[in-house]
GUDO-941956 format. One record per residue: residue in three letters; y, z, x of N, C-alpha, C in turn. Coordinates in steps of 0.1 Angstrom, whole numbers, padded with zeros to 4 digits, always signed. Example, Ala and Ser with C-alpha at 12.3 -4.5 7.8 and 13.67 -1.06 7.14 Angstrom:
ALA-0057+0078+0132-0045+0078+0123-0033+0078+0132 SER-0022+0071+0128-0011+0071+0137+0000+0079+0129 
//
This chain:
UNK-0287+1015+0091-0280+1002+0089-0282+0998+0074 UNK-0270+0993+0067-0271+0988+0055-0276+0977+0055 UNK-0284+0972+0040-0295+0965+0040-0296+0963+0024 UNK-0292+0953+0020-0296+0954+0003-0305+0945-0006 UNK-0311+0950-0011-0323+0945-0019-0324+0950-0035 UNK-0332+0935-0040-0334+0937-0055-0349+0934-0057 UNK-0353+0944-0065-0366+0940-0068-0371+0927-0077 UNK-0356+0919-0080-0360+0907-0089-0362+0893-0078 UNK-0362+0898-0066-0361+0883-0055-0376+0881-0056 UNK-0387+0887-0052-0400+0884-0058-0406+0886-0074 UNK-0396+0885-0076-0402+0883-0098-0405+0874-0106 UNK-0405+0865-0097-0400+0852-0103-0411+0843-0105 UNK-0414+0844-0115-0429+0838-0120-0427+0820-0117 UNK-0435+0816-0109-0430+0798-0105-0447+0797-0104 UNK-0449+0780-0110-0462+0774-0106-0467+0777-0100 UNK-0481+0775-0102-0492+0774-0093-0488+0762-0081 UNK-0491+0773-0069-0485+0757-0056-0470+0756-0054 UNK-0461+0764-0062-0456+0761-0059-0445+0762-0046 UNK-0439+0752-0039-0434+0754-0026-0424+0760-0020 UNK-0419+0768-0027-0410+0779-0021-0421+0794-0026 UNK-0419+0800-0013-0428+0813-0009-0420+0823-0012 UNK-0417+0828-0026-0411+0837-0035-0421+0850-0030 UNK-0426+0854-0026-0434+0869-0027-0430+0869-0010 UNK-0423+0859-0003-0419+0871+0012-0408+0879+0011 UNK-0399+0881+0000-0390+0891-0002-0396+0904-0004 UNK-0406+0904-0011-0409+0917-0014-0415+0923-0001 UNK-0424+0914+0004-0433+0918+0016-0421+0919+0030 UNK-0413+0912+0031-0405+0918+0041-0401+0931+0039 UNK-0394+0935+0028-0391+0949+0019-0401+0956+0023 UNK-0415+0956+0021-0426+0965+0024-0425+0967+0038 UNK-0422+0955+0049-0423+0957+0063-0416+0970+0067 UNK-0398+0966+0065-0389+0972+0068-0396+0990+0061 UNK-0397+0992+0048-0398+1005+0043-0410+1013+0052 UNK-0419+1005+0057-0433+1013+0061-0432+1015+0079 UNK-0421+1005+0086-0422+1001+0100-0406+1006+0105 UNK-0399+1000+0095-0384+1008+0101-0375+1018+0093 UNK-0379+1017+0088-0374+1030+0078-0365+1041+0078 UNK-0365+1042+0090-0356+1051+0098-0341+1043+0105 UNK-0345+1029+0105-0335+1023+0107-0324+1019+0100 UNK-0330+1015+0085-0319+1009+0075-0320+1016+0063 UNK-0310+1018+0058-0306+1023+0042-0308+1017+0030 UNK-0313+1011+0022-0314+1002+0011-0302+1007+0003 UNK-0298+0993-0002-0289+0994-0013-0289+0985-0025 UNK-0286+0989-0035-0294+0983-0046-0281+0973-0050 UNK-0278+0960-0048-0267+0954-0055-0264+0951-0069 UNK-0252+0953-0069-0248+0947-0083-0248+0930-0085 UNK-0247+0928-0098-0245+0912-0100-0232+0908-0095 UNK-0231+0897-0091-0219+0891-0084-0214+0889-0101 UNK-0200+0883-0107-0193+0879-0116-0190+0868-0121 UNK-0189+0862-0130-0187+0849-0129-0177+0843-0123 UNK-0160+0851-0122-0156+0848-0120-0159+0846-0102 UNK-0165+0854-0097-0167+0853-0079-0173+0841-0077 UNK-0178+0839-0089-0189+0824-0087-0179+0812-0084 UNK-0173+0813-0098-0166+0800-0099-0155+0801-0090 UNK-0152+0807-0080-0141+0806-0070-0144+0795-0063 UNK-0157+0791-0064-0165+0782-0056-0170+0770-0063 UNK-0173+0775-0075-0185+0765-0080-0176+0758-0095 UNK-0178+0751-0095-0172+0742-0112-0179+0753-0121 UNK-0169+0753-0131-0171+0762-0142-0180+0760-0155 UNK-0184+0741-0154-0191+0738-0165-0207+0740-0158 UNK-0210+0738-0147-0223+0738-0137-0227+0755-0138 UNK-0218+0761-0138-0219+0781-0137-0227+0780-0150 UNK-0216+0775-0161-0219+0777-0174-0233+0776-0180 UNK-0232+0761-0176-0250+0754-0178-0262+0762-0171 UNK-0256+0766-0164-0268+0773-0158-0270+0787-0163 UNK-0261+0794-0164-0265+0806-0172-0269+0803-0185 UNK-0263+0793-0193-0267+0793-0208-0284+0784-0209 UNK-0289+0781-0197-0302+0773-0195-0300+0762-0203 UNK-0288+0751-0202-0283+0737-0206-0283+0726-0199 UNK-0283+0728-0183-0290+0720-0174-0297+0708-0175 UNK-0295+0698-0175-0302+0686-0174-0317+0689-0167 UNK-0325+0684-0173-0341+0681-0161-0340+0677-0154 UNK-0330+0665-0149-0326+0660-0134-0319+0672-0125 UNK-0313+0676-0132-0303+0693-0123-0317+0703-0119 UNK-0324+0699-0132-0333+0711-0128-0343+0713-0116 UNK-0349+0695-0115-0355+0691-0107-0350+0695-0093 UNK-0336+0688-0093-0326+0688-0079-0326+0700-0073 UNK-0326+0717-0082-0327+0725-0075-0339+0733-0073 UNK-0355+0729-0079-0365+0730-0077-0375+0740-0082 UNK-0365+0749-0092-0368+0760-0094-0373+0759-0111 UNK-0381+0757-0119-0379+0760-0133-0371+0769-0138 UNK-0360+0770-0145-0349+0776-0151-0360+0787-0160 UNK-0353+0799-0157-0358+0810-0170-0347+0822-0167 UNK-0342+0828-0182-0334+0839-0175-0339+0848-0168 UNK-0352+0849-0163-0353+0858-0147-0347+0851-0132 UNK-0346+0837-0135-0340+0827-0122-0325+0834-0126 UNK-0319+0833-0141-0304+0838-0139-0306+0851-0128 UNK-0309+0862-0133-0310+0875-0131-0310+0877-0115 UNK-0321+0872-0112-0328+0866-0099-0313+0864-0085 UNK-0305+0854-0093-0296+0843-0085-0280+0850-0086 UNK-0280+0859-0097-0269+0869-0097-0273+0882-0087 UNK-0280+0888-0088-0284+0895-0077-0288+0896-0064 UNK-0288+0883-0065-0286+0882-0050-0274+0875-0044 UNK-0266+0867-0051-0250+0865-0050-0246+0879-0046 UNK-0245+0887-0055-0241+0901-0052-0238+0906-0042 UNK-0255+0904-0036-0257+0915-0024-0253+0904-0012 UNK-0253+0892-0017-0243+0891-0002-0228+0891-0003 UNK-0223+0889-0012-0207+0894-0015-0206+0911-0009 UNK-0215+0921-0017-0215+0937-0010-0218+0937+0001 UNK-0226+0927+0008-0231+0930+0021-0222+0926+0028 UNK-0212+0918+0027-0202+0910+0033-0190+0921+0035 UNK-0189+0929+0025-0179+0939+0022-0182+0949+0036 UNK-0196+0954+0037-0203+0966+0042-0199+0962+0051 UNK-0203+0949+0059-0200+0949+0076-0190+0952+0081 UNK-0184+0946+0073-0166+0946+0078-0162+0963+0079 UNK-0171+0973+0077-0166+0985+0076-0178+0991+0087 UNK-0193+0985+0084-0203+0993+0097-0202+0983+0109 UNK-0199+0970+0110-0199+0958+0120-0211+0953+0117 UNK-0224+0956+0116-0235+0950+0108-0241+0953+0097 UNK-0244+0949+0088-0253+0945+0074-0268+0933+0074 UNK-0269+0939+0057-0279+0922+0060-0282+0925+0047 UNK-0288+0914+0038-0295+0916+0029-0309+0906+0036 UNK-0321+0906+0021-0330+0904+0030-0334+0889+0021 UNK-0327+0883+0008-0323+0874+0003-0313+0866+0013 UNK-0310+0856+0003-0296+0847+0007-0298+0838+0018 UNK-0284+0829+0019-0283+0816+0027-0287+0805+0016 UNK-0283+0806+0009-0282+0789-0002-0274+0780+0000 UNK-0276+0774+0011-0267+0765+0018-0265+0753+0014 UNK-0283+0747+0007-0284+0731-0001-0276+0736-0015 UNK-0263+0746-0020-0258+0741-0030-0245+0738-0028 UNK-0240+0726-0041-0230+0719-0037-0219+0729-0051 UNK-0204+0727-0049-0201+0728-0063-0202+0729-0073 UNK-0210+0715-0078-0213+0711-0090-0222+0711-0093 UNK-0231+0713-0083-0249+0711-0084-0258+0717-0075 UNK-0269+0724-0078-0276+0730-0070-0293+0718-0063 UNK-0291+0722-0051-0307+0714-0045-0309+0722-0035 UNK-0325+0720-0032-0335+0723-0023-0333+0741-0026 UNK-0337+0744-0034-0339+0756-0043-0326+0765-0040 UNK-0315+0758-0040-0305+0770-0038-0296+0765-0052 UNK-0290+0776-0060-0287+0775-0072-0268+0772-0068 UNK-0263+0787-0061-0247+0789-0061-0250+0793-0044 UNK-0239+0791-0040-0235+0791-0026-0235+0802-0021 UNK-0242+0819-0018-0237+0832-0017-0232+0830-0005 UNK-0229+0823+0011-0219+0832+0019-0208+0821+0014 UNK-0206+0811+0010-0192+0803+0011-0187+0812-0003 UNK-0193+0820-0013-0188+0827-0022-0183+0843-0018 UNK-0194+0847-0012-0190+0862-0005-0174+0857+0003 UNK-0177+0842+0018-0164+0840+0022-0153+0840+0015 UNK-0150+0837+0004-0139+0834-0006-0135+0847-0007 UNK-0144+0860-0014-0143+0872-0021-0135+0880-0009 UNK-0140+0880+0003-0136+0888+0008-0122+0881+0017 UNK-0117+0867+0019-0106+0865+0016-0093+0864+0005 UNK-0101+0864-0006-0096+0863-0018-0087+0879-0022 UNK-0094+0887-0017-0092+0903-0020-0086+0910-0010 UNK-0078+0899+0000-0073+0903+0015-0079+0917+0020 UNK-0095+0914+0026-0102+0921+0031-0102+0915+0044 UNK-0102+0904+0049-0100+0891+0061-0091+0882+0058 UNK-0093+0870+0067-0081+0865+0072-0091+0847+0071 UNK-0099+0852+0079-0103+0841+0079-0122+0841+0082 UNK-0131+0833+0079-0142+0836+0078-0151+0828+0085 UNK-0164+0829+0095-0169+0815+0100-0184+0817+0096 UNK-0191+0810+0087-0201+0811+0084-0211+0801+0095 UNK-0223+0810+0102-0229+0804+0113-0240+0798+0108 UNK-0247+0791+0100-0259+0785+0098-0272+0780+0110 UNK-0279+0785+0109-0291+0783+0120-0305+0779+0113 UNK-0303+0778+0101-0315+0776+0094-0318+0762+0100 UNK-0325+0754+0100-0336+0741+0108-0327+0732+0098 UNK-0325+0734+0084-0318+0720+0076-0305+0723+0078 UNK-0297+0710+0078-0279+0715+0077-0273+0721+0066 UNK-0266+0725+0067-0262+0737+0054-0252+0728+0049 UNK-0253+0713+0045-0248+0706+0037-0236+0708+0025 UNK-0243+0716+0015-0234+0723+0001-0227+0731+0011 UNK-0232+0740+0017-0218+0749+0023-0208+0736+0029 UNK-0206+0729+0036-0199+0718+0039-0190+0720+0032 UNK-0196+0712+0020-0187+0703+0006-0183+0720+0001 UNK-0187+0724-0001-0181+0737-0008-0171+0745-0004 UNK-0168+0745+0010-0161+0751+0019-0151+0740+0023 UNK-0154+0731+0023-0146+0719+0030-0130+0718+0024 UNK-0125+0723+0012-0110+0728+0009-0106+0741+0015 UNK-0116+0748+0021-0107+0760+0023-0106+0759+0040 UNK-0095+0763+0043-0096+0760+0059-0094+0776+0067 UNK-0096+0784+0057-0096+0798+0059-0112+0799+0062 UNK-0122+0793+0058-0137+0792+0061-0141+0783+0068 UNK-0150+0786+0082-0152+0776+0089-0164+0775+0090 UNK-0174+0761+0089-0190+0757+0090-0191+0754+0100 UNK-0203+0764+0108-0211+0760+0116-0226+0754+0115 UNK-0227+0744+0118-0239+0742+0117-0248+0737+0127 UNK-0259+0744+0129-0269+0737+0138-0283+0734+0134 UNK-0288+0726+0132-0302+0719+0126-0310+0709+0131 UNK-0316+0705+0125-0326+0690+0127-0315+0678+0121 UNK-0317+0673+0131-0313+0657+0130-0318+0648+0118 UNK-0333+0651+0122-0346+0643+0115-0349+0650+0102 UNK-0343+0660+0097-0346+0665+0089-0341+0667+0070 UNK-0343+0675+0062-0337+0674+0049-0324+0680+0053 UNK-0314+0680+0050-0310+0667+0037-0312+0655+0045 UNK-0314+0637+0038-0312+0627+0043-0300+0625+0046 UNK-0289+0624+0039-0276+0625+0040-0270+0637+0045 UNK-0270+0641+0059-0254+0646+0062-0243+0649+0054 UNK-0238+0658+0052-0220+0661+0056-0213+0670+0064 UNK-0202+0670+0066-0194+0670+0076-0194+0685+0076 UNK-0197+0694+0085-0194+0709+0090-0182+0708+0092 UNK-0178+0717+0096-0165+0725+0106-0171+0718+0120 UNK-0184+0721+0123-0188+0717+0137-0203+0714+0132 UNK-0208+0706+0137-0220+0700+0132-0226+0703+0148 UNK-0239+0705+0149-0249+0705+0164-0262+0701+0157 UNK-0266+0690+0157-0274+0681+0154-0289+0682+0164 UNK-0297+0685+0163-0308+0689+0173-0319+0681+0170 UNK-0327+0673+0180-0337+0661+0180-0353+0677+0175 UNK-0355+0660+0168-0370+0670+0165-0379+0674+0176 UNK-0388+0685+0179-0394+0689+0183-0387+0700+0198 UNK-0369+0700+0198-0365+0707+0201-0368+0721+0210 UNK-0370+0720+0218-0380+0742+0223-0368+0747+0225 UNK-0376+0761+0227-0368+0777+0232-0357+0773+0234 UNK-0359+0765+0250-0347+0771+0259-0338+0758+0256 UNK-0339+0746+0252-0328+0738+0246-0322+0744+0236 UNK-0330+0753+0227-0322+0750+0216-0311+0763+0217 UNK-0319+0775+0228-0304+0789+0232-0303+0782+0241 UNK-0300+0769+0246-0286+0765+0254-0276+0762+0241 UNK-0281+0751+0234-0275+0747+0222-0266+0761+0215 UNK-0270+0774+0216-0267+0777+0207-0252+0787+0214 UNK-0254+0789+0225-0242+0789+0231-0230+0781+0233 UNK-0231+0767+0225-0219+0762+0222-0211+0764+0208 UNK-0223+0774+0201-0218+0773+0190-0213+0790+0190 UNK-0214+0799+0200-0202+0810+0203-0188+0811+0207 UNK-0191+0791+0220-0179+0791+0219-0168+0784+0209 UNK-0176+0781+0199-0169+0779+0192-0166+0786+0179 UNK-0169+0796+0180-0167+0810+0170-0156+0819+0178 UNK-0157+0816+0195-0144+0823+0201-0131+0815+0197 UNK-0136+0800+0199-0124+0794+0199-0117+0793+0183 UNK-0124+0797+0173-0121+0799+0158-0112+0813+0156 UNK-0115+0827+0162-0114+0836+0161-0116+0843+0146 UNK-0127+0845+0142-0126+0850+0130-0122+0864+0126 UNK-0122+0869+0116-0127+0881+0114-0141+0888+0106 UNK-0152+0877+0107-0161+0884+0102-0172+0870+0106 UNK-0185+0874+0107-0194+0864+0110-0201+0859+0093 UNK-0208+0853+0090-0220+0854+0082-0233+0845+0087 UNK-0242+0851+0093-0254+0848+0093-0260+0842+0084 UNK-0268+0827+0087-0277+0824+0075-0289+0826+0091 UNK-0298+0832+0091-0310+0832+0102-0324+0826+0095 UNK-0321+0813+0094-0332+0810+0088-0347+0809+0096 UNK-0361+0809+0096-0371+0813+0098-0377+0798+0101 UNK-0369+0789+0097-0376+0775+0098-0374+0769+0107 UNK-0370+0774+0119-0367+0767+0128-0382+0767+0138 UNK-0389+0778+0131-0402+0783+0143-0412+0770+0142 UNK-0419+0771+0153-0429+0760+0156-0443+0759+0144 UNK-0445+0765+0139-0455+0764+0125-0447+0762+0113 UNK-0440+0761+0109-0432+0763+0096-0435+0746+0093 UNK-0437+0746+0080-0445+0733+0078-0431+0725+0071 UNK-0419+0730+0071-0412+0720+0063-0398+0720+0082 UNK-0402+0725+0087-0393+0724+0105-0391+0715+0108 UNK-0400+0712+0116-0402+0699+0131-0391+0707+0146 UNK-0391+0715+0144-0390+0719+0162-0400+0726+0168 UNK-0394+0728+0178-0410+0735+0183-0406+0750+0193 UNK-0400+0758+0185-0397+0773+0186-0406+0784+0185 UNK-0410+0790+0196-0421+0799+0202-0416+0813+0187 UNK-0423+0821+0186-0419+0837+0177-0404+0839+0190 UNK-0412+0842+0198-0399+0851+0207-0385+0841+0211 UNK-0391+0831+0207-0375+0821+0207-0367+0829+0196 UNK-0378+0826+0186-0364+0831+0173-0362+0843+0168 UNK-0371+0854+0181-0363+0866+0182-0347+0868+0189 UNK-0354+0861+0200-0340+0857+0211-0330+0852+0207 UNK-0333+0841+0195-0317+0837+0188-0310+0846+0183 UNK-0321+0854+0176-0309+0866+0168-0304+0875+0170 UNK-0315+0878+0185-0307+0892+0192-0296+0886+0199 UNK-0296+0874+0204-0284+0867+0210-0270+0866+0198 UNK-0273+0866+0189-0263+0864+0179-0263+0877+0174 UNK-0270+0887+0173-0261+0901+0174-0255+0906+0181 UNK-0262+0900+0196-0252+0905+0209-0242+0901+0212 UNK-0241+0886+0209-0227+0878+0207-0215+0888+0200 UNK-0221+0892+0188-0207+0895+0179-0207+0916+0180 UNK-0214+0918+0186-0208+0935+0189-0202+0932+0205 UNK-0204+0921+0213-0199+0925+0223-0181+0916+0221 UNK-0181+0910+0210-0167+0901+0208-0162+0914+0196 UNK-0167+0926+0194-0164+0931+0184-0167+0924+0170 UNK-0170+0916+0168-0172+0910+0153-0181+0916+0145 UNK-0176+0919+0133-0181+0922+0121-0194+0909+0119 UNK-0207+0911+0114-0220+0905+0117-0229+0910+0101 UNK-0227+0900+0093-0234+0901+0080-0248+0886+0077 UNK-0259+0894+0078-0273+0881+0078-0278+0885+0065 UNK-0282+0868+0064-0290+0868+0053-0308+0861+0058 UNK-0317+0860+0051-0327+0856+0057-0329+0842+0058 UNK-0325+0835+0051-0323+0821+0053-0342+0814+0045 UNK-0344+0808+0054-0353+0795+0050-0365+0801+0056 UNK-0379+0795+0055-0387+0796+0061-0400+0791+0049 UNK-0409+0782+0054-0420+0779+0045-0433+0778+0054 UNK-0443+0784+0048-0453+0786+0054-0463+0788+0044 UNK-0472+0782+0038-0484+0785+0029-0491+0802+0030 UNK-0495+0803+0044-0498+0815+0050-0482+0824+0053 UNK-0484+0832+0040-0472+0840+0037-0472+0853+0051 UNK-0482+0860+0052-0478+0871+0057-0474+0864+0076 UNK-0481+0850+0080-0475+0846+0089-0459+0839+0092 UNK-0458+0839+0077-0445+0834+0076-0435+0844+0074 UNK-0438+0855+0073-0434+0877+0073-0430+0874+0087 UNK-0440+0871+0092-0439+0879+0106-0424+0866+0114 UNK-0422+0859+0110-0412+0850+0117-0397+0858+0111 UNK-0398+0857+0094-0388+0865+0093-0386+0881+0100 UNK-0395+0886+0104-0393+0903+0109-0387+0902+0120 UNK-0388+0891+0130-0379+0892+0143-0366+0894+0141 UNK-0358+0889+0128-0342+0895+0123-0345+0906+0121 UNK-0348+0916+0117-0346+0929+0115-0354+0938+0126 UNK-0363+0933+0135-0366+0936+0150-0358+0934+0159 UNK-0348+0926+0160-0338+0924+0167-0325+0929+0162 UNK-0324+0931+0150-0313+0946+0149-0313+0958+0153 UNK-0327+0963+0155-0332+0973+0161-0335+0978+0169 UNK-0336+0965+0182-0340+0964+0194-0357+0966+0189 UNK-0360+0964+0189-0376+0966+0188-0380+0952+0192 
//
C-alpha cells in the first residue's frame, strides 16, 4: 500500500513545551517500518508548487510566508515559529498529499502519514495549520481533469473550518464535517454538511453519527474520498472532550475503509490531529489508521 513520508515532518525544532507533538510523525514512521512493513511502500514526496498552493490560498499570504514576512499576529494565529525548516516542512507535506491523492485514484487506497490542515483559511493560517493540503490536493486533481468532483470527509474532534471557507467557491468540492460542538474553533463555518457532536460523545453515538455522513457521500457521489482521521477524537487526548474508547477509533476507520472499497471509492487519509503530552500513547491512537488498513 502506498504511503508517503518526509523526514522533515519531525525536524522541526519548536520550544520547549511546546503544544503540538511534532516527533509522532517520525515515531509513527518507525511503527509502520518495524510492525508493517510488509504492508506499505514509502514514498518520498516532492514539494507541492506554488502555483498548486495558490489555487487555493491568496498569493500575497503564500508569498509572506515563504519569504518569512508574516506579521507576529499571523504568526501567533498559526502557532508555529516561522523558520525556513517550517517552509520546507509545509511544502512537503502539501506534496504528499496532492501525490497521495493522485495514487489512490489509481491503487483505491493511499495515505500519507502527515496532513489534514483544516484550521487554514485562504488568507491566513491557525491552530498550527499553515495551507490547506486536501482542499489543495482537491483542486489539483480536479484542476488536471483527473476527477470530477471531490468530498473531503473530516473526522478530526475540531471542525475543519478553513477547509469550509476555502472550499466554499468551489462546488466541485464538498465538506464534510463531523466534530465537537463545544469545541475549537469558537466560531463555526459553514460545511457542505456540518454534524455537530455534544461533548463527551461515546463509541456507539458517535458510529451512529457517522453513518449519516456515508449517506451523505452516497448522496454527493464523488469520485474520490479524502480522509482527514484525526486521533483527537479519543477519550485521553487532552485538547478532545469526547469520550471514545482506542477500539472506537479503530472502528471509525475501518468503517470508513469499508465504506469506500465496498462503494468502490477511491480512499486517500491523512493523519489528522491528535494531542497528548505522553507521545508514544498518543502513537498508539494514531496506529489504529494504519491497523485498520491492514486488518490487523
Amino acid at each position: 500500500m502506498p504511503i508517503f513520508y518526509h523526514s522533515s515532518y519531525s525536524a522541526l525544532d519548536l520550544p520547549e513545551n511546546h503544544r503540538f507533538p511534532i516527533q509522532k510523525y517520525a515515531l509513527i514512521y518507525d511503527f509502520i517500518t518495524t510492525e508493517l512493513a510488509e504492508e506499505f511502500a514509502f514514498i518520498t514526496p516532492s514539494k507541492a508548487t506554488l502555483e498548486q498552493i495558490a489555487s487555493v490560498h491568496d498569493a500575497d499570504y503564500v508569498s509572506q510566508f515563504v519569504n518569512g514576512t508574516l506579521d507576529s499576529k499571523a504568526i501567533r494565529k498559526i502557532g508555529f515559529p516561522w523558520s525556513p525548516a517550517l517552509v520546507e516542512r509545509t511544502f512537503y507535506s502539501i506534496g504528499a498529499s496532492i501525490q497521495g491523492a493522485e495514487t489512490a485514484l489509481a491503487t483505491k487506497l493511499a495515505c500519507q502519514i502527515s496532513g489534514g490542515y483544516h484550521h487554514s483559511y485562504p488568507n491566513f493560517g491557525s491552530g498550527f495549520c499553515i495551507f490547506n493540503d486536501l482542499v489543495i490536493a482537491a483542486r489539483h486533481l480536479i484542476d488536471t481533469s483527473q476527477c470530477e468532483k471531490v468530498v473531503i470527509l473530516d473526522l478530526d474532534v475540531h471542525q475543519g473550518d478553513g477547509s469550509a471557507v476555502c472550499a466554499e467557491k468551489f462546488d466541485d468540492i464538498v465538506t464534510i464535517s463531523m466534530h465537537c460542538q463545544q469545541n475549537f474553533p469558537a466560531k463555526k463555518q459553514h460545511s457542505d454538511y456540518d454534524f455537530a457532536l455534544e461533548k463527551q460523545t461515546t463509541s456507539p453515538d458517535y458510529l451512529n453519527a457517522l453513518q449519516q455522513c456515508f449517506l451523505t457521500i452516497l448522496i454527493e457521489q464523488p469520485d474520490i474520498v479524502l480522509y482527514n482521521a484525526g486521533a483527537d477524537i479519543f477519550t485521553l487526548d487532552e485538547l478532545g472532550y469526547f469520550d471514545i474508547c482506542l477500539a472506537g477509533v479503530k472502528q471509525r476507520d475501518s468503517e470508513v475503509i469499508n465504506f469506500c472499497q465496498q462503494h468502490e471509492l477511491p480512499l486517500f487519509t491523512v493523519s489528522g490531529g491528535g494531542y497528548q503530552r505522553d507521545i508514544m500513547n498518543l502513537v498508539k491512537v494514531h496506529k489504529q489508521l494504519y491497523l485498520s488498513m491492514t486488518n490487523g
